[in-house]
C-alpha positions as CSV (number, residue, x, y, z in Angstrom):
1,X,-13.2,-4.7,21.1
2,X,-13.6,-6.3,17.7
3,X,-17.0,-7.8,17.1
4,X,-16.7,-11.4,17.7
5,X,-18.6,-12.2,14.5
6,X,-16.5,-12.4,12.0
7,X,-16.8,-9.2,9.6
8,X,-16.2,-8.8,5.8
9,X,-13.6,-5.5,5.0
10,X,-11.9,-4.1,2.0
11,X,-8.5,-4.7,1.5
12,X,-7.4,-1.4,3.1
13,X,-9.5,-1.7,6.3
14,X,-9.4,-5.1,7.4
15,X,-10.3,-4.6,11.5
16,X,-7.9,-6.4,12.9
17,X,-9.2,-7.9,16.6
18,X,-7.5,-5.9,19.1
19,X,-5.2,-6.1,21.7
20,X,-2.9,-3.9,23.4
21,X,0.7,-5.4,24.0
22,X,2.7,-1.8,24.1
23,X,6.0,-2.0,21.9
24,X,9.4,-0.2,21.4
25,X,8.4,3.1,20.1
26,X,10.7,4.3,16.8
27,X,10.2,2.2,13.9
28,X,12.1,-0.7,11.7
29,X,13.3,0.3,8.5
30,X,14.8,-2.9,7.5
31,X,13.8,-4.7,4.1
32,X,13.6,-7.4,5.4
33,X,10.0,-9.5,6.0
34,X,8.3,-8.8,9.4
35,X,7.6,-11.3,11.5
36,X,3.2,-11.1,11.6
37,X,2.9,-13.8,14.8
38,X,2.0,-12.9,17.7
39,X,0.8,-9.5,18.8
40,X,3.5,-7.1,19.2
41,X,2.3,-3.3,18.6
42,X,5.5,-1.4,17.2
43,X,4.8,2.1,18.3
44,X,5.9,5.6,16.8
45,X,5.5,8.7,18.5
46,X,5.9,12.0,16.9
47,X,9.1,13.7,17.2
48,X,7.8,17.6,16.3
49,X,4.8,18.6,17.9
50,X,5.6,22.4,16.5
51,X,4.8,21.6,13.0
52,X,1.6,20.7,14.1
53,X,-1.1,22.8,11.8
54,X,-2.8,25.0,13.8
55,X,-6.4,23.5,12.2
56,X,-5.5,20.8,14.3
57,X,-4.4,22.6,17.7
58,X,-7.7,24.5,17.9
59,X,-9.4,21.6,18.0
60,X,-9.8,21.3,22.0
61,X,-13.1,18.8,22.3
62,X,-13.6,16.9,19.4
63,X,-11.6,13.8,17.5
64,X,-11.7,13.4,13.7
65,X,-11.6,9.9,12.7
66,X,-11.1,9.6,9.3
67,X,-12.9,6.5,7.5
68,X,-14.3,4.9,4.8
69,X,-17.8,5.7,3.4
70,X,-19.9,4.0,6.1
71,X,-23.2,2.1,4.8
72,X,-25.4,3.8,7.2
73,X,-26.0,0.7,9.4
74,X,-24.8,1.6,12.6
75,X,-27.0,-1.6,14.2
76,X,-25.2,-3.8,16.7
77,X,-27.0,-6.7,14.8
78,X,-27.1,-6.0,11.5
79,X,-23.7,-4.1,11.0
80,X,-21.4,-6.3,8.7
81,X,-19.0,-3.4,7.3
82,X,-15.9,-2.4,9.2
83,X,-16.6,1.1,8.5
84,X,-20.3,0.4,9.9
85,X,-19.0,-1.8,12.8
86,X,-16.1,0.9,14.1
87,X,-19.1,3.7,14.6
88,X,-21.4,1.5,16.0
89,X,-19.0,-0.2,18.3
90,X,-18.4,4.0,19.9
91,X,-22.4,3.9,20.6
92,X,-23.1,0.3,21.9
93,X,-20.8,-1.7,24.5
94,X,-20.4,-5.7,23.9
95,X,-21.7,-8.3,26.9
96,X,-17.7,-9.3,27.1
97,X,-14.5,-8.0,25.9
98,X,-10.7,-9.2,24.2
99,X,-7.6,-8.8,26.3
100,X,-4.3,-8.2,24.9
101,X,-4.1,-11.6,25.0
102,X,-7.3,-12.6,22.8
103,X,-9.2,-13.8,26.2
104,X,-12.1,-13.0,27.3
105,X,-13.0,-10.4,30.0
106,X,-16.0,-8.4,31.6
107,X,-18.0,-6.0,29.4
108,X,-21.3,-4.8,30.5
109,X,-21.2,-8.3,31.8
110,X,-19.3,-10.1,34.7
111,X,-18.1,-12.9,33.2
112,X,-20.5,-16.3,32.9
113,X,-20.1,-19.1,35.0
114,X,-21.6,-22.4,33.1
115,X,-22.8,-25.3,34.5
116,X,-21.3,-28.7,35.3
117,X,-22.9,-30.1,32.0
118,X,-21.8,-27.0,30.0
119,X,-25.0,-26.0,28.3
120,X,-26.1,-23.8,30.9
121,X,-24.5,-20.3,31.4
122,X,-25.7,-17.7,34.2
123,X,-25.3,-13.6,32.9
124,X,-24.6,-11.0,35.3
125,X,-24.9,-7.5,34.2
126,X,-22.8,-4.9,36.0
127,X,-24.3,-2.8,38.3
128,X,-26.0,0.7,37.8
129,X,-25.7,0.0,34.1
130,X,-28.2,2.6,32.3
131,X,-28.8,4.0,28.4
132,X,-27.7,7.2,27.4
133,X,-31.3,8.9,28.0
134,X,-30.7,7.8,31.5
135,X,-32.8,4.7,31.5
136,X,-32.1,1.4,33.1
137,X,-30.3,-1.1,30.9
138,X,-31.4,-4.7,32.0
139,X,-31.4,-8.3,31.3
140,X,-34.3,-7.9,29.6
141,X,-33.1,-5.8,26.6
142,X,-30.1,-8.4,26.5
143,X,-33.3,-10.8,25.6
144,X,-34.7,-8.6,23.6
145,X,-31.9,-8.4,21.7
146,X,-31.4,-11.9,21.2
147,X,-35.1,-12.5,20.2
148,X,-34.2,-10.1,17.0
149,X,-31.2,-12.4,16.3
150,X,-33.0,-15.2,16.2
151,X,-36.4,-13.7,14.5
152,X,-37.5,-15.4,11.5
153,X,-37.2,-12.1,9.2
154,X,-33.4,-11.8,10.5
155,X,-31.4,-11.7,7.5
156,X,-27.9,-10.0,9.4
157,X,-24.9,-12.0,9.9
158,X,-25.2,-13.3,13.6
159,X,-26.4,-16.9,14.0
160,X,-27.9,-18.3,17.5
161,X,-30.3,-20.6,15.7
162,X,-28.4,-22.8,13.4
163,X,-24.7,-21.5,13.9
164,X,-22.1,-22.8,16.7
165,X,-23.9,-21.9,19.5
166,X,-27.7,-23.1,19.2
167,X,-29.3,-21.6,22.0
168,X,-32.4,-24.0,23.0
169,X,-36.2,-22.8,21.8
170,X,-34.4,-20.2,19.2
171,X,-35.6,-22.6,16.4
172,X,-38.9,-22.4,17.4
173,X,-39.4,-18.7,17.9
174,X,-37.5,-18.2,14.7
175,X,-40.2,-20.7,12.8
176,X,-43.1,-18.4,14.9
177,X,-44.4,-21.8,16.6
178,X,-43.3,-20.0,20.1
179,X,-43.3,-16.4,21.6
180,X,-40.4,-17.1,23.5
181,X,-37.6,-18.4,23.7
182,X,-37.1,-21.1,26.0
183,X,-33.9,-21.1,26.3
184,X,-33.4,-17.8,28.0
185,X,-34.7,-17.0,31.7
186,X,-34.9,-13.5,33.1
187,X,-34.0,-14.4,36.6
188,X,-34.1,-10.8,37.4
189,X,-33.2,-6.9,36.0
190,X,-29.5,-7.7,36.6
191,X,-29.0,-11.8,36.0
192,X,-30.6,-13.9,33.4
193,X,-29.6,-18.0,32.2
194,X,-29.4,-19.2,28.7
195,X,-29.5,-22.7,28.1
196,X,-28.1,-24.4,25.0
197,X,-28.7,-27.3,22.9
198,X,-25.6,-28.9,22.8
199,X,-22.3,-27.2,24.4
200,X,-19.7,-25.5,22.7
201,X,-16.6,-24.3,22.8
202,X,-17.8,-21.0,21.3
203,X,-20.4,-20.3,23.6
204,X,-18.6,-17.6,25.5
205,X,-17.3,-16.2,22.2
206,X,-20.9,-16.4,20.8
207,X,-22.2,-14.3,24.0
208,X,-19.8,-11.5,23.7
209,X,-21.1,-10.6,19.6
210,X,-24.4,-9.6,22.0
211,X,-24.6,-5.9,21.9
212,X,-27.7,-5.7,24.1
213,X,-30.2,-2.9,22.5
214,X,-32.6,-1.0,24.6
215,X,-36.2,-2.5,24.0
216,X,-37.7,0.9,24.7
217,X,-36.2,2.4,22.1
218,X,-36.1,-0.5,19.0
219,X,-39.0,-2.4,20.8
220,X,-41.8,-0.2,20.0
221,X,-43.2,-1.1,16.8
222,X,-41.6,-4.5,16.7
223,X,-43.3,-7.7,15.8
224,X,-42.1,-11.3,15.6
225,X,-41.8,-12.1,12.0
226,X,-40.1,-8.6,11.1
227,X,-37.6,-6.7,11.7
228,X,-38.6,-3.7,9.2
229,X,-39.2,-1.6,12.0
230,X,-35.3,-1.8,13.5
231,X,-34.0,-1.3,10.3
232,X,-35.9,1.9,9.5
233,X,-33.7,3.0,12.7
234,X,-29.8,2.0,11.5
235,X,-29.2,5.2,10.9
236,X,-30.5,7.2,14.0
237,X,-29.3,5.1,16.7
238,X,-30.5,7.7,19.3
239,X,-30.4,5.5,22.5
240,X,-27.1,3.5,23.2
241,X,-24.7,2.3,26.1
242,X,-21.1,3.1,24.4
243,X,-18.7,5.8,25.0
244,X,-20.4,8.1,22.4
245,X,-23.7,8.9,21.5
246,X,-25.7,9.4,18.2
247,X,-25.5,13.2,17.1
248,X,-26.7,13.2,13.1
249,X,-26.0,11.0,9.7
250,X,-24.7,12.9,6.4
251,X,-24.3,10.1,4.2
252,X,-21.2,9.6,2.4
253,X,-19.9,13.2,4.3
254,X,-19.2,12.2,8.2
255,X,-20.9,10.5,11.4
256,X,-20.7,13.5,14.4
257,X,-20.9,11.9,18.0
258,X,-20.8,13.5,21.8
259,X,-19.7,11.7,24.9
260,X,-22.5,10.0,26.8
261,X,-22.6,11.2,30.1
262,X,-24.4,7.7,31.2
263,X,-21.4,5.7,30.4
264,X,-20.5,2.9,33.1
265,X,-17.3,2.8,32.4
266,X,-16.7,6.7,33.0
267,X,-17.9,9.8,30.9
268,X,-15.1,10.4,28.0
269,X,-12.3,12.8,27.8
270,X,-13.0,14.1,24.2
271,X,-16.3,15.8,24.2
272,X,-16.9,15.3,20.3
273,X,-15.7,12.7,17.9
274,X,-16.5,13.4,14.2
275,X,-15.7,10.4,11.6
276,X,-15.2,11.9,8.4
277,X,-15.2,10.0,5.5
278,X,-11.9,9.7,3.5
279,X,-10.6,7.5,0.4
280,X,-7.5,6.1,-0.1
281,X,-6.2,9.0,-1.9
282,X,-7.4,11.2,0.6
283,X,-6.4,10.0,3.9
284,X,-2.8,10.1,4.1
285,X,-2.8,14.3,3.1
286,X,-5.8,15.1,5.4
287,X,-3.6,13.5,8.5
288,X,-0.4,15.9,7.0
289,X,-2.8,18.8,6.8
290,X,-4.4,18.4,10.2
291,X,-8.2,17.9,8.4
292,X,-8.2,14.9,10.6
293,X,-6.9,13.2,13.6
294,X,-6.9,9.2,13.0
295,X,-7.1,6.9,10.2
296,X,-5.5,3.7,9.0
297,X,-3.4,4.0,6.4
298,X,-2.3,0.9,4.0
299,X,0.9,0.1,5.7
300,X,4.2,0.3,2.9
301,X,7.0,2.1,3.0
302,X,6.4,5.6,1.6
303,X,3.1,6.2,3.8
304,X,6.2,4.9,7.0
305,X,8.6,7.2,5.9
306,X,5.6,10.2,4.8
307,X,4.3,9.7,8.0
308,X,7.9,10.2,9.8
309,X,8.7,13.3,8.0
310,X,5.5,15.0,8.9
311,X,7.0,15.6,12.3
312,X,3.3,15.9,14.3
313,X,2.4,12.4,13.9
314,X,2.5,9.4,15.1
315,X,1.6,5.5,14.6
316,X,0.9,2.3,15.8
317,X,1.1,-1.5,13.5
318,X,0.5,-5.2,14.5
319,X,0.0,-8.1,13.1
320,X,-3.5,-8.0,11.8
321,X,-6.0,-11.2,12.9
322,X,-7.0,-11.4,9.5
323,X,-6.0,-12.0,5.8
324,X,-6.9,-10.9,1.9
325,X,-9.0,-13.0,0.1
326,X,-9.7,-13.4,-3.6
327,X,-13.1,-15.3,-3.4
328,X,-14.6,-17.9,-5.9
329,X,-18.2,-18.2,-6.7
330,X,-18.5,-22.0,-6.2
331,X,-22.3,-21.9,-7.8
332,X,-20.2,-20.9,-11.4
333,X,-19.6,-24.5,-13.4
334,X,-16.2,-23.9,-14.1
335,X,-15.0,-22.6,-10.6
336,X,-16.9,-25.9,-8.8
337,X,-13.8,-27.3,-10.0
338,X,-10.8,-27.8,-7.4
339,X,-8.1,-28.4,-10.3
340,X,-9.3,-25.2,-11.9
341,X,-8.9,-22.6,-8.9
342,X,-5.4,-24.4,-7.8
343,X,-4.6,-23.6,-11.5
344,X,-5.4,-20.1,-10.7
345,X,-3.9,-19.7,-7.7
346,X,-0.6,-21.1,-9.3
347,X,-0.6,-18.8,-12.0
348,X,-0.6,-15.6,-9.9
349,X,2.5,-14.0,-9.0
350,X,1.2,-13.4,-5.2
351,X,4.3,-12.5,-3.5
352,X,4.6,-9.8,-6.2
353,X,1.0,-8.9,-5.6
354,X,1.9,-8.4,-2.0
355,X,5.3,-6.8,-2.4
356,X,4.3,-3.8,-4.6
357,X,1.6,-3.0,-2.1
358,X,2.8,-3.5,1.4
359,X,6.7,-4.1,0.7
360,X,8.0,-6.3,3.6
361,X,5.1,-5.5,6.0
362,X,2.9,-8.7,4.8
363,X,3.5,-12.1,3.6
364,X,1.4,-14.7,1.5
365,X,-0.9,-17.0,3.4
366,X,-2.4,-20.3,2.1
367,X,-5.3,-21.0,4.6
368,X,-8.2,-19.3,6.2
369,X,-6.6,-18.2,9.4
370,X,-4.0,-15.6,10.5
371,X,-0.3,-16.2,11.9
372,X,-1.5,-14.7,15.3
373,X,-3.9,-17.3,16.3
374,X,-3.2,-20.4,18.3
375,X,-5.1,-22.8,16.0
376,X,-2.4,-21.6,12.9
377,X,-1.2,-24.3,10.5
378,X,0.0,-23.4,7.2
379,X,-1.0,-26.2,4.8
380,X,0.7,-28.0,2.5
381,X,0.0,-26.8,-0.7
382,X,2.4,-23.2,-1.4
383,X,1.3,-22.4,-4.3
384,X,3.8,-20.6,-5.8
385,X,4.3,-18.9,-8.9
386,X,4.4,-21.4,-11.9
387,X,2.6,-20.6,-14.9
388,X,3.4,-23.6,-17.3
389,X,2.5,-25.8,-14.2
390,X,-0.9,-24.6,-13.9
391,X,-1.2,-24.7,-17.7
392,X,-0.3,-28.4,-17.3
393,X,-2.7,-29.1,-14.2
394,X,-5.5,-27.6,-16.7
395,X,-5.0,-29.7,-19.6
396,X,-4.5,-33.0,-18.0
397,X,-7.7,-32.1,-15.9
398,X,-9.3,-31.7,-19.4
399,X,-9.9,-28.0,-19.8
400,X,-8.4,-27.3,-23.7
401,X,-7.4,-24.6,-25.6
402,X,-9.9,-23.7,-28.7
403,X,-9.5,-21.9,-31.5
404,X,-10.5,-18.5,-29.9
405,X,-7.1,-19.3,-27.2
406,X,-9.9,-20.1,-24.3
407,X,-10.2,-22.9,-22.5
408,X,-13.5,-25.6,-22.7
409,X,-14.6,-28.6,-20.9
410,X,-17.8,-30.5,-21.4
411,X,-19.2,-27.5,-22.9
412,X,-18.1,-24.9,-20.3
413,X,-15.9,-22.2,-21.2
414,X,-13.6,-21.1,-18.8
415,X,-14.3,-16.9,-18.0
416,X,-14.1,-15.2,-15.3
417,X,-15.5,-11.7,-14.0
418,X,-13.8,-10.7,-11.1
419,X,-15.0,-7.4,-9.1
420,X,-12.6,-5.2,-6.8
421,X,-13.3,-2.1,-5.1
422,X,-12.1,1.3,-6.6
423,X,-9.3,3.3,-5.4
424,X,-7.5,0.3,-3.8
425,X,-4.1,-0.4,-4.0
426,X,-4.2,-4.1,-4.2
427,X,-7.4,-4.7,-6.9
428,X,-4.9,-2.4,-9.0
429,X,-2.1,-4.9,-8.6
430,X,-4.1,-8.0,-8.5
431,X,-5.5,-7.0,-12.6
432,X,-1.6,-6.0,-13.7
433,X,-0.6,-9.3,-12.7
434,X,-3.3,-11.6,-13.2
435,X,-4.7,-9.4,-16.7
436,X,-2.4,-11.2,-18.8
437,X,-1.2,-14.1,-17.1
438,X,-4.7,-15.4,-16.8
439,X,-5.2,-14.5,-20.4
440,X,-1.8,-16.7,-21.0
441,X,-3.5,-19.5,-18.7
442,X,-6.6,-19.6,-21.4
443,X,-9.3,-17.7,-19.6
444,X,-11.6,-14.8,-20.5
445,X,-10.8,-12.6,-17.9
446,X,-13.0,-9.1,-17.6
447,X,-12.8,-7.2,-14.4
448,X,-14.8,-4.1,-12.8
449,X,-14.3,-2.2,-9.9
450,X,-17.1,-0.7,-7.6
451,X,-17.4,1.4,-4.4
452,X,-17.2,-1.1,-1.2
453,X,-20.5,-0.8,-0.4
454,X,-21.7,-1.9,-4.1
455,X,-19.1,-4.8,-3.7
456,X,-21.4,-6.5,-0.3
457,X,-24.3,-6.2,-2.5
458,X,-22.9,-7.9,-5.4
459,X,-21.5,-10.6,-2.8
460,X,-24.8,-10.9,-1.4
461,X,-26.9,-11.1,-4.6
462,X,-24.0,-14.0,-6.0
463,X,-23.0,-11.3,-8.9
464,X,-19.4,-12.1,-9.2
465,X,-17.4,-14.9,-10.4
466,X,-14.5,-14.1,-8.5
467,X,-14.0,-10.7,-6.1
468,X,-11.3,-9.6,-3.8
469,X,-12.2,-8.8,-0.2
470,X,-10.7,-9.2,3.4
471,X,-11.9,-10.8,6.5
472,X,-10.9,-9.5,10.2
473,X,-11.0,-11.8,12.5
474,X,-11.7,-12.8,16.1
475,X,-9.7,-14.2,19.2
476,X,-12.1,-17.4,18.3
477,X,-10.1,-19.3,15.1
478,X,-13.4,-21.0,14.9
479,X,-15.2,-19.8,11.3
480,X,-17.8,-22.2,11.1
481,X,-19.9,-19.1,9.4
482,X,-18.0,-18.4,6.3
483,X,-16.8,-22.2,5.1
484,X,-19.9,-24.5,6.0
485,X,-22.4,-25.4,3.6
486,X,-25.2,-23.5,5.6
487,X,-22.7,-20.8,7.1
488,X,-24.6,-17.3,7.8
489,X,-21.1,-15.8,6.1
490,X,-20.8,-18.3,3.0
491,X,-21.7,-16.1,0.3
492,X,-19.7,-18.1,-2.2
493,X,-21.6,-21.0,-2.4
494,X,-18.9,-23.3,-0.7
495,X,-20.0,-26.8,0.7
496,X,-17.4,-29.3,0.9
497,X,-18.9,-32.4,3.8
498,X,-15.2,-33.2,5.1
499,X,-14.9,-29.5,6.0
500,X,-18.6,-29.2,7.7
501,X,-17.8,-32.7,9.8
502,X,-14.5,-30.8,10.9
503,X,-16.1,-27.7,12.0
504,X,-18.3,-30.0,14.0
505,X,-15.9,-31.6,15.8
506,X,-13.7,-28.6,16.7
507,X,-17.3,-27.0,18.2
508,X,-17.9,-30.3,20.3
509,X,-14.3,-30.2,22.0
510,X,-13.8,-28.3,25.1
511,X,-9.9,-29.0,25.0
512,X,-7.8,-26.8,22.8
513,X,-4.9,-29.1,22.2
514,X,-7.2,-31.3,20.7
515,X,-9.0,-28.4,19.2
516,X,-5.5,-27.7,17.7
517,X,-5.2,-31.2,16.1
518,X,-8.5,-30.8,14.2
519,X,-7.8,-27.5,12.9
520,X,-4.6,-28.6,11.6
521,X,-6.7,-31.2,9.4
522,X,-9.0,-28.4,8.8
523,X,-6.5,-26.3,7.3
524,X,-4.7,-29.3,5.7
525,X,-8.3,-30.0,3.8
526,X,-8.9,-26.0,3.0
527,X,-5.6,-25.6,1.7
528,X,-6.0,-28.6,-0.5
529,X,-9.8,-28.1,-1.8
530,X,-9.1,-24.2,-1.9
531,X,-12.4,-22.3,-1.4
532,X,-10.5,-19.0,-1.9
533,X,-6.9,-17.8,-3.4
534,X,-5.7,-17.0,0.3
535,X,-3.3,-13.9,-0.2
536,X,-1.7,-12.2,2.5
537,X,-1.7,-11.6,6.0
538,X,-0.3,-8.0,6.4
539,X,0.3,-5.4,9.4
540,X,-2.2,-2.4,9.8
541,X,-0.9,0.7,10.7
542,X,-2.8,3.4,12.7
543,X,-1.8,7.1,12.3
544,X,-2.7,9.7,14.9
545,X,-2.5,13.4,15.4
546,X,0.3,13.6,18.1
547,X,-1.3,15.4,20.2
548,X,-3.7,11.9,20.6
549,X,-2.8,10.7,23.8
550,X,-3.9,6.9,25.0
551,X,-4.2,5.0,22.1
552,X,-2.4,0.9,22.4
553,X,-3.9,-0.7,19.5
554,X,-3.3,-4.3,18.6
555,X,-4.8,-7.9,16.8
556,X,-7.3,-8.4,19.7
557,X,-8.3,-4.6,21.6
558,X,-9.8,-2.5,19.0
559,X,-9.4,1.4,19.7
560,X,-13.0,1.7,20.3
561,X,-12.8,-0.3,23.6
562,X,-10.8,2.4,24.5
563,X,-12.7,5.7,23.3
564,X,-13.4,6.9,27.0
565,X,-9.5,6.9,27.9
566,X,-8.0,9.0,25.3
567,X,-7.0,12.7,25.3
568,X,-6.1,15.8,23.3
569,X,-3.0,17.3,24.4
570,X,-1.2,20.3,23.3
């Protein structure tokens, strides 16, 4: 399963939730748009096992998963990469799981039952669960591992304090005035209760982000206040409950991994799973030559059709949950204004943007939230490409030409950095467009590109003015975290009061038809104050080795919630 946080991805690698739905196998060559609702899985399967390399055929126990470089946090609370989360979501199991369906189902955990006033939810653990070194995994590292979420030197991205689910006494613990929480009761080594402040309908969403970690292991040198000591661990993970357990860390070379015999869900097929790091130049010719076994390829019509020919492999795209983003730095003067980044987003050619990248296998979005969800609503505002228009909203919102061709107000001069991520497909076509008809628009446009991993820290230290990125998202539309003021995801300094009150309200109703009314204003009120150029919504595409056997990937099941079932075949 996807992490039910909400995670941050490069344009390339946006992890789509997952869910298996199965589809027609053989693929659509049309030109024509595909449709990205619902969550159809178009499968291919590989017509020519005999061209298979041998490279690959002697490979009898062990998967290569090819992947970007990983930032070495492999820490089911502090992981924020997708390239971090996918590795760490092979070693530690989630509380609850997605469906095909985006519901949610039993993980380590039977499913909660609440009580009548809804701020009261009973946890079950499955039975006979243990760690891989054979220990006992219990309620209490489940409380344990909430304690670190809500520890007053967490700084990762999960919120149980302040965010949608508030779970009562976490405030205090977090300030260091208790050395509990209050709100949770061990009721024994299998069953525990955790009472809220206020109910929610993210509660059960909120629970399954909870990827309990074993308090003998992370628990030994911790101290409320700090959590120094668990992060001097992130990259030797060396007790888990996943599918796969922790082998040894090369930075920037590969992650190697062996099945965990301890597993409660059943041991693994594949003995060994290697994730080798690959780039976007890389990936497609390691799958052709048999260097590796899996990776996602940016979905367009030459990797299709190179993909096809290669005879030996196969793939698998869906709709992603999830969408491109071209974030504004709302704490910059000149972006603070709305008139200025619907000027922007008028005067880029998106649908070209999209086109030269994915062909007809994405489409332009205009709000936060992907065609597959149930709360969808597409806005008003289309934005589409009008470069004299935007020229025209600028002036008459007072932003003039001067003598240098760059446009001023009150002082301000309107430039923009923008920072992409090298060796990526769209950053490329976002600066061919936007290059020069930003520079038409009046603005001082520079750009840089950086690896991923230099991107997050840029976002994190606020040193960008604008930067392109992707967000993944969950079977819970609900993204409180990245678009309130005090969001544990807003990095770009977005506050806008209508848009908190609305986030309130949708986390106070239980009913999701009404839920769906106040996410249509939501989106109606995003799409008009515009925190972000929203830019597409596209398909990923998974490509395996043939000889892979037991993969169904889709928007809500991730394949890592379905490590232990697949096989090598010859």
């Amino acid at each position: 399963m996807k992490s039910k946080f909400i995670k941050a991805l490069s344009a390339l690698t946006t992890v789509a939730l997952l869910s298996s739905c199965g589809g027609g196998s053989g693929t659509e060559t049309s030109s024509e748009k595909k449709e990205l609702t619902g969550t159809k899985n178009t499968i291919y399967e590989a017509k020519d096992m005999s061209k298979n390399p041998e490279v690959a055929t002697k490979r009898k126990d062990t998967l290569i998963i090819g992947t970007e470089a990983p930032d070495g946090v492999f820490n089911p609370v502090l992981m924020e990469s997708a390239y971090d989360a996918y590795i760490t979501e092979a070693m530690f199991d989630y509380l609850l799981k997605n469906n095909a369906e985006g519901e949610i189902v039993e993980g380590l955990a039977k499913m909660p039952e609440a009580s009548d006033d809804g701020l009261t939810y009973t946890i079950k653990l499955q039975d006979n669960l243990k760690w891989s070194d054979g220990s006992k995994l219990t309620t209490k590292d489940v409380a344990f591992t909430i304690k670190l979420i809500c520890d007053g030197g967490y700084d990762g991205p999960l919120d149980l304090v302040n965010g949608k689910t508030k779970i009562k006494g976490a405030k205090e613990y977090q300030e260091g005035t208790a050395t509990d929480i209050s709100g949770i009761e061990i009721v024994d080594d299998q069953t525990m209760k955790i009472t809220l402040l206020e109910k929610t309908s993210s509660a059960i969403y909120d629970f399954a982000t909870i990827m309990p970690m074993p308090e003998s292991y992370y628990g030994k040198d911790y101290k409320q206040g700090s959590i120094d000591s668990i992060k001097t661990l992130n990259e030797k993970p060396e007790v888990s409950s996943g599918a796969y357990k922790f082998v040894s860390y090369a930075a920037g070379e590969e992650v190697k991994l062996v099945a965990n015999e301890n597993y409660y869900d059943g041991k693994a097929k594949i003995k060994n799973i290697i994730y080798k790091v690959t780039t976007e130049d890389t990936r497609l010719q390691m799958l052709q030559t048999g260097e590796i076994d899996m990776d996602e390829l940016t979905i367009g019509q030459d990797n299709v059709e190179s993909t096809e020919a290669a005879g030996f492999l196969s793939y698998q795209y869906f709709p992603t949950n999830g969408y491109g983003y071209m974030a504004f730095n709302h704490a910059k003067p000149a972006l603070s204004d709305k008139v200025v980044r619907q000027a922007l987003a008028t005067a880029l050619n998106r649908e070209k943007i999209v086109d030269s990248v994915y062909d007809h296998y994405a489409s332009v979005v205009n709000v936060n939230q992907s065609k597959v969800s149930w709360a969808f609503y597409e806005g008003k505002n289309k934005y589409e490409y009008d470069l004299e228009k935007a020229k025209k909203m600028l002036d008459d919102a007072g932003w003039k030409e001067g003598s240098d061709g760059i446009r001023e107000k009150d002082g301000v001069k309107l430039s923009i950095h923008f920072v992409g991520t090298s060796n990526n497909p769209v950053v490329d076509s976002i600066l061919s467009v936007a290059t020069d008809d930003w520079k038409e628009l009046g603005v001082d446009f520079t750009s840089e590109k950086v690896d991923f991993n230099q991107m997050l820290a840029k976002q994190k230290a606020g040193e960008f003015d604008m930067l392109f990125m992707a967000w993944g998202l969950t079977a819970n539309p609900n993204d409180a975290d990245i678009y309130t003021s005090n969001g544990s995801y807003n990095r770009i300094n977005y506050s806008n009061s209508k848009v908190d009150e609305l986030y309130s309200k949708i986390n106070s109703e239980l009913d999701q038809e009404k839920q769906k009314e106040l996410y249509k204003e939501l989106y109606t009120e995003i799409n008009e104050d515009l925190p972000c150029i929203f830019m597409y919504q596209r398909s990923d595409m998974w490509v395996m080795n043939g000889r892979v056997k037991g993969f169904d990937i889709s928007p809500y099941v991730h394949y890592t919630q379905m490590l232990n079932k697949i096989t090598l075949e010859n």
